[in-house]
N, C-alpha and C positions, 0 to 999 in steps of 0.2 A: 504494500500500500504506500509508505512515504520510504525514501531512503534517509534514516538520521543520523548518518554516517559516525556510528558509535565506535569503531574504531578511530576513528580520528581523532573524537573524546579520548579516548582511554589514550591515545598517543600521544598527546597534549597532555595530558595529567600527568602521565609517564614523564615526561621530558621538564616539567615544571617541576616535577615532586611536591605537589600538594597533599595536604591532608585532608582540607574539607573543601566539598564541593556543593555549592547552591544550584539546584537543575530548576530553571525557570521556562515550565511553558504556556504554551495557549490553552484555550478552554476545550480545547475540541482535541489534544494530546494528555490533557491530566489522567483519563481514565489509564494512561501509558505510562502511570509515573512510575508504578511500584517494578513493572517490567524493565524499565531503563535503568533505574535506579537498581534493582537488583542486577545485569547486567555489569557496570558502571564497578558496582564495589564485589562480585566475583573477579574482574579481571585486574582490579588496581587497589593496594591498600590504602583507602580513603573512606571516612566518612561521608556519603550526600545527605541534604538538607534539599526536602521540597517544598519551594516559594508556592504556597496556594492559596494567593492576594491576587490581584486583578491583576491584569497587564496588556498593558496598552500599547503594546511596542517593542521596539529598543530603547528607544530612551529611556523608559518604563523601570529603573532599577530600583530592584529594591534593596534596603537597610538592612543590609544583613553580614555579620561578621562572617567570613568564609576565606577562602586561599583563593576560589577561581569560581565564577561566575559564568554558568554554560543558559544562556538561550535560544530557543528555539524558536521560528514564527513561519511565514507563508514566503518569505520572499531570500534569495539567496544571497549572501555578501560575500565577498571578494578582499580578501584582506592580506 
């Protein structure tokens, strides 16, 4: 259905060596969170925390003490 290219999470995390990760998504992904999120801390020793506060965006961050901040939304960035 979506590709959430969860290796790339976990190769990111890997290469930062964080502990805690906030996984912020859209409303129409949250029934996905417990799946990602288990995913996410099988393959990497980290902590997630999941934002389940509105979000409106990217800009949209929220207050949250974490190592890395992974969002998710409809449109692809290039960075």
């Amino acid at each position: 259905m979506y590709d959430l290219e969860l290796d790339k999470v976990v190769k990111e995390i890997k290469k930062k060596k964080v502990k805690t990760v906030c996984i912020q998504l859209p409303e129409g992904l949250k029934p996905k969170s417990k799946e990602i999120v288990d995913y996410i801390e099988n393959k990497c020793n980290v902590k997630c925390l999941i934002w389940l506060g509105t979000c409106f965006g990217a800009c949209d961050i929220p207050d949250v003490d974490c190592d890395l901040l992974i969002q998710w939304g409809h449109s692809k960035w290039i960075f």
